[in-house]
ROBA-699269 format. One record per residue (C-alpha): chain; x, y, z. Coordinates in nm, 4 decimals, always signed. Layout:
# residues N
<node chain="A" u="X" v="Y" w="Z"/>
...
# end
This chain:
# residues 158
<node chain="A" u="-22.2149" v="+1.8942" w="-12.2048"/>
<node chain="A" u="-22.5048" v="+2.0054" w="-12.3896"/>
<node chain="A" u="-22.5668" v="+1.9304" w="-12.7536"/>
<node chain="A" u="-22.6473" v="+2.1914" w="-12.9735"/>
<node chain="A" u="-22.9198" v="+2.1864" w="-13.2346"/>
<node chain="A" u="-22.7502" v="+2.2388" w="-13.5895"/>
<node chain="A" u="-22.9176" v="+2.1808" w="-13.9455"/>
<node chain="A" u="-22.8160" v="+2.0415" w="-14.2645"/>
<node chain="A" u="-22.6545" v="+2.4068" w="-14.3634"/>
<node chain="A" u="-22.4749" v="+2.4348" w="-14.0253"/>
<node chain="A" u="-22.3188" v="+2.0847" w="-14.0670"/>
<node chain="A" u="-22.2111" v="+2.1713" w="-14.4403"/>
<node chain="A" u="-22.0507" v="+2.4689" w="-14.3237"/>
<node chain="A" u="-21.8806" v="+2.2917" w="-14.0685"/>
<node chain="A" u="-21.7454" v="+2.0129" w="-14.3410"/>
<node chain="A" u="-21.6043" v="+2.3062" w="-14.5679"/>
<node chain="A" u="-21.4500" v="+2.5185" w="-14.2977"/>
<node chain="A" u="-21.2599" v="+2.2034" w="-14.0968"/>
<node chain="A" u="-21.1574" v="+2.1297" w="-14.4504"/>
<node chain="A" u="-21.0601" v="+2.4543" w="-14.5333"/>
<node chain="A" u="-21.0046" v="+2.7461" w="-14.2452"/>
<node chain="A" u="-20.8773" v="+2.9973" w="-14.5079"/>
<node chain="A" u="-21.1906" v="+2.8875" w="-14.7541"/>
<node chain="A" u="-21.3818" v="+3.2910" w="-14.8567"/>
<node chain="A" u="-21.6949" v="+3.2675" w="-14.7287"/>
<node chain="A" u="-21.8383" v="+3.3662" w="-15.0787"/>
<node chain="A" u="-21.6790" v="+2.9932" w="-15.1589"/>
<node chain="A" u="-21.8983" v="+2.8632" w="-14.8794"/>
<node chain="A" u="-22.2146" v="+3.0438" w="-14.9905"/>
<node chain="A" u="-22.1451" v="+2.9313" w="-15.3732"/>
<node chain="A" u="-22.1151" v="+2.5510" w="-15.2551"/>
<node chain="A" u="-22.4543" v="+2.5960" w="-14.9523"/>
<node chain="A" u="-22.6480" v="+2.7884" w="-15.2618"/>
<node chain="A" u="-22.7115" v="+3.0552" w="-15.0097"/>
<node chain="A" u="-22.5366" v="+3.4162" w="-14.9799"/>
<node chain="A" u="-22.2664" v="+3.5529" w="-14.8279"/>
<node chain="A" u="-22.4643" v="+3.6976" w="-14.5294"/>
<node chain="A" u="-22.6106" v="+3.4168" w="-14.4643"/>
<node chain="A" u="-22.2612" v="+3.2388" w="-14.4174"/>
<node chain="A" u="-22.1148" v="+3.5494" w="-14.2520"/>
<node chain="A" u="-22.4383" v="+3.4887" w="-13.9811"/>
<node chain="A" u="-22.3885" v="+3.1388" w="-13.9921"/>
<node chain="A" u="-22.0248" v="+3.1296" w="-13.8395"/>
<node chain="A" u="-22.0766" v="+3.3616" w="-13.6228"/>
<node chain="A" u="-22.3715" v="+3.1396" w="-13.4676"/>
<node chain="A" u="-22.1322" v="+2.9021" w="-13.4492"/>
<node chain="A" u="-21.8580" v="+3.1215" w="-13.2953"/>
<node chain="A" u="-22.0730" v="+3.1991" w="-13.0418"/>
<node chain="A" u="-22.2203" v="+2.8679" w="-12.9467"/>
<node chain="A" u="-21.8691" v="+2.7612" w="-12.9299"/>
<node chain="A" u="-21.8702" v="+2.5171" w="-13.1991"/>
<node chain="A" u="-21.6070" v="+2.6907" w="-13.3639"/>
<node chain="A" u="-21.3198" v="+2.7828" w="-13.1807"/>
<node chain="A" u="-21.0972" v="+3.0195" w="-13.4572"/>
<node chain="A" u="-20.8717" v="+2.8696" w="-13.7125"/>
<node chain="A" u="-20.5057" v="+2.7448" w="-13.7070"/>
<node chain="A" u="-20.2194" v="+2.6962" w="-13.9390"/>
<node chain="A" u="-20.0301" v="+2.3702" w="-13.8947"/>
<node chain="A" u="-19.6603" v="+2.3821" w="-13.8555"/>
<node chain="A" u="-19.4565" v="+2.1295" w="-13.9767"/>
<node chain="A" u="-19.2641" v="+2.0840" w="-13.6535"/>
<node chain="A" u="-18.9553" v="+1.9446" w="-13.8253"/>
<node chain="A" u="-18.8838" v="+2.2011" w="-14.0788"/>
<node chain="A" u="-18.8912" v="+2.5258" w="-13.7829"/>
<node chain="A" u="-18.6216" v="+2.2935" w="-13.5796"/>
<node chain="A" u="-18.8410" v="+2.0623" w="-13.3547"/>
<node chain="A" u="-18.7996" v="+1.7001" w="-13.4547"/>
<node chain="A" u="-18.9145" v="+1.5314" w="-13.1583"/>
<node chain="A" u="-19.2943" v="+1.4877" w="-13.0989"/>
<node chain="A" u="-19.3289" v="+1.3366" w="-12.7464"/>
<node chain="A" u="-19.6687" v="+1.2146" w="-12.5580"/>
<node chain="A" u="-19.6280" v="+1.1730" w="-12.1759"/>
<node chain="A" u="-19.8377" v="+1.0148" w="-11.9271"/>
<node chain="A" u="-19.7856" v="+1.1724" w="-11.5690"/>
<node chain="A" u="-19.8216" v="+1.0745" w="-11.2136"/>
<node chain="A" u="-19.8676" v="+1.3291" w="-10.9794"/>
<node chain="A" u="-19.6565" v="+1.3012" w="-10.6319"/>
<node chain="A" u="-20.0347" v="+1.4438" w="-10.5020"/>
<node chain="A" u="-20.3270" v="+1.4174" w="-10.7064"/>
<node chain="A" u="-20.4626" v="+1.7141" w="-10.5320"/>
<node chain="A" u="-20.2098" v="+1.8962" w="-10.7107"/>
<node chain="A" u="-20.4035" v="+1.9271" w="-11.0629"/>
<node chain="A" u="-20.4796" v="+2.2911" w="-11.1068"/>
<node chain="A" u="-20.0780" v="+2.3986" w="-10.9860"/>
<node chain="A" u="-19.9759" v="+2.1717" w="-11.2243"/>
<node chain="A" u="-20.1909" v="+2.3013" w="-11.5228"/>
<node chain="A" u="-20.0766" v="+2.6232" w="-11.4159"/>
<node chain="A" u="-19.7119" v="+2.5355" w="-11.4765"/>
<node chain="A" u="-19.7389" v="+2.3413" w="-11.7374"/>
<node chain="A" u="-19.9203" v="+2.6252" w="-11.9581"/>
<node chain="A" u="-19.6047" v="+2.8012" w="-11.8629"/>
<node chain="A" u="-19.3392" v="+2.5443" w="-12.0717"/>
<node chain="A" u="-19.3604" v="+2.6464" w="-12.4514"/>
<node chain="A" u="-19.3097" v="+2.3227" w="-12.5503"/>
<node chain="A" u="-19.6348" v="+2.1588" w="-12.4272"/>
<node chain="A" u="-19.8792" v="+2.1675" w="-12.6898"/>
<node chain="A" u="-20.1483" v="+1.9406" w="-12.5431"/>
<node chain="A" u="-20.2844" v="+1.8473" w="-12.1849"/>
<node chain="A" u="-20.5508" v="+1.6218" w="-12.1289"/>
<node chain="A" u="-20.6938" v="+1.4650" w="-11.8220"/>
<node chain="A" u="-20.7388" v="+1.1091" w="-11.8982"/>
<node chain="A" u="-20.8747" v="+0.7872" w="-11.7509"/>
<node chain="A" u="-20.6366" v="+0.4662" w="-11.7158"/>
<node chain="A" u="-20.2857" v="+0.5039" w="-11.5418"/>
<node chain="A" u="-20.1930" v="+0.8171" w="-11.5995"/>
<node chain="A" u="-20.3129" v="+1.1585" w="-11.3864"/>
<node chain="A" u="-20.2491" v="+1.3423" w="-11.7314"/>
<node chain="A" u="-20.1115" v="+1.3460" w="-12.0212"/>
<node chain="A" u="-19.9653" v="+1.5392" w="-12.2727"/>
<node chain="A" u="-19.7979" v="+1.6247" w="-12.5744"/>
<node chain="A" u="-19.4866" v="+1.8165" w="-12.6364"/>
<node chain="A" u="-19.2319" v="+1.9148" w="-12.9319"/>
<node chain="A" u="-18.8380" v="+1.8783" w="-12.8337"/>
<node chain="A" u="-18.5458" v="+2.0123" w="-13.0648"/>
<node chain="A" u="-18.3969" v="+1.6743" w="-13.0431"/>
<node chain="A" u="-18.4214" v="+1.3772" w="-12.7486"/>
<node chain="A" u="-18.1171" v="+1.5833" w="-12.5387"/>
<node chain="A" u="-18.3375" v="+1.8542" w="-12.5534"/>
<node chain="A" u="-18.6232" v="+1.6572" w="-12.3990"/>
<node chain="A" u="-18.4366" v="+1.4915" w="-12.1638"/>
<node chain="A" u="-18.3420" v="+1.8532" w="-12.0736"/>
<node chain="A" u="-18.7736" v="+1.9518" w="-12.0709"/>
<node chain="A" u="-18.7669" v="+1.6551" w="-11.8842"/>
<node chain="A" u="-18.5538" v="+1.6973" w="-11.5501"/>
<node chain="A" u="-18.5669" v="+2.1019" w="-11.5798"/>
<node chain="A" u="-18.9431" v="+2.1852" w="-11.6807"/>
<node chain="A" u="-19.1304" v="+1.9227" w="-11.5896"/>
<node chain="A" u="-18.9584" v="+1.7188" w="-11.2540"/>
<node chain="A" u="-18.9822" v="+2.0056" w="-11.0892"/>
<node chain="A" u="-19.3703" v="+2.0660" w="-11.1150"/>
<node chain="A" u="-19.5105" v="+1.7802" w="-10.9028"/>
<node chain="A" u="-19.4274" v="+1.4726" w="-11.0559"/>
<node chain="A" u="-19.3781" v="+1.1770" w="-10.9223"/>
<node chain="A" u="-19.2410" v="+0.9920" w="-11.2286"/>
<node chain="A" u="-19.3722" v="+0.9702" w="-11.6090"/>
<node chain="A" u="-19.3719" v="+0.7553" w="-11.8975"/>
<node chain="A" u="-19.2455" v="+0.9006" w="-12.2399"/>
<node chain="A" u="-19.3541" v="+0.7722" w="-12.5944"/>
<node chain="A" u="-19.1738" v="+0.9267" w="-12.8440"/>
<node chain="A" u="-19.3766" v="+0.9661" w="-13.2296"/>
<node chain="A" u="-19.0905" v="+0.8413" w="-13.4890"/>
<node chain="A" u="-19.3431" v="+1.0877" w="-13.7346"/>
<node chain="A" u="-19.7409" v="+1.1564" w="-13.7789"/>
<node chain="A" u="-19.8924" v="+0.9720" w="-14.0531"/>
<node chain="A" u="-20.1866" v="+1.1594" w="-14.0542"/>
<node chain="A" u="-20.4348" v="+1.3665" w="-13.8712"/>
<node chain="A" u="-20.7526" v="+1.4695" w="-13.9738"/>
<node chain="A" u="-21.0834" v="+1.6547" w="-13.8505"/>
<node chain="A" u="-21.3323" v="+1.5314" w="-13.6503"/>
<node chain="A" u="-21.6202" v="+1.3433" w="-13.9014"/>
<node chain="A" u="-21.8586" v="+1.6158" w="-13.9106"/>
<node chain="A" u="-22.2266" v="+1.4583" w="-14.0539"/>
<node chain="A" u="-22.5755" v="+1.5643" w="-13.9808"/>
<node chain="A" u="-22.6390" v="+1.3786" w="-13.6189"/>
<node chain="A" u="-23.0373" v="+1.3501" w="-13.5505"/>
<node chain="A" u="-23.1072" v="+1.4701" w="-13.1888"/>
<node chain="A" u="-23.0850" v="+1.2086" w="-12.9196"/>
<node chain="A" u="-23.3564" v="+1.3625" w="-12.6873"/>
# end
């Protein structure tokens, strides 16, 4: 994966907007000293590069009805079986995450259940059925915090 080159404004920008999505780019400019263009350009650099991939709200899970936050780690009855199972897994609602992971697992993932029957019911209806030949389920009592990546000026490695 190639590294991009970024400078001290790019990196600021990228602290107040991981902060902040819904942050007014005049806001930006006002803290950068530079003007609203320039931020407008800025993002869009970054956009486009890929750096920055939109902006999301965070749900609180528990208050729309979803009170259990699951990880799974998954072993595939055949390994070869990767991109079907992607493919149906993008396909369950309740799958938020899916990584591909070294260790044990073939993948793993993270999912939101209405309660543990309901996840028992994800379990043997949705996700048995794809390909697997058995998985281990860690259940997250509650998040105590998640944050952004630490975004500081890196000096270039090459």
């Amino acid at each position: 994966m190639g590294h991009h080159q970024l400078d001290e404004l790019d990196y600021k920008i990228l602290k107040l907007v991981a902060s902040n999505a819904r942050i007014p780019f005049l806001e930006v400019a006002r803290e950068c000293n530079v003007s609203g263009a320039a931020i407008h350009q800025r993002v869009q650099k970054l956009t486009n590069l890929g750096i920055l991939k939109g902006s999301e709200y965070i749900i609180d899970s528990n208050k729309i009805g979803f009170e259990t936050c699951a990880y799974m780690g998954f072993y595939l009855k055949n390994p070869g079986d990767f991109s079907h199972v992607v493919e149906e897994l993008r396909k369950i609602p309740e799958v938020v995450e899916c990584h591909f992971t070294t260790g044990q697992y073939d993948m793993f993932i993270k999912l939101f259940a209405r309660n543990n029957q309901h996840l028992l019911e994800i379990i043997h209806t949705k996700l048995q059925p794809i390909g697997l030949s058995r998985t281990e389920t860690l259940i997250s009592f509650r998040e105590i915090f998640r944050r952004q990546l630490p975004i500081e000026e890196v000096e270039d490695l090459d």
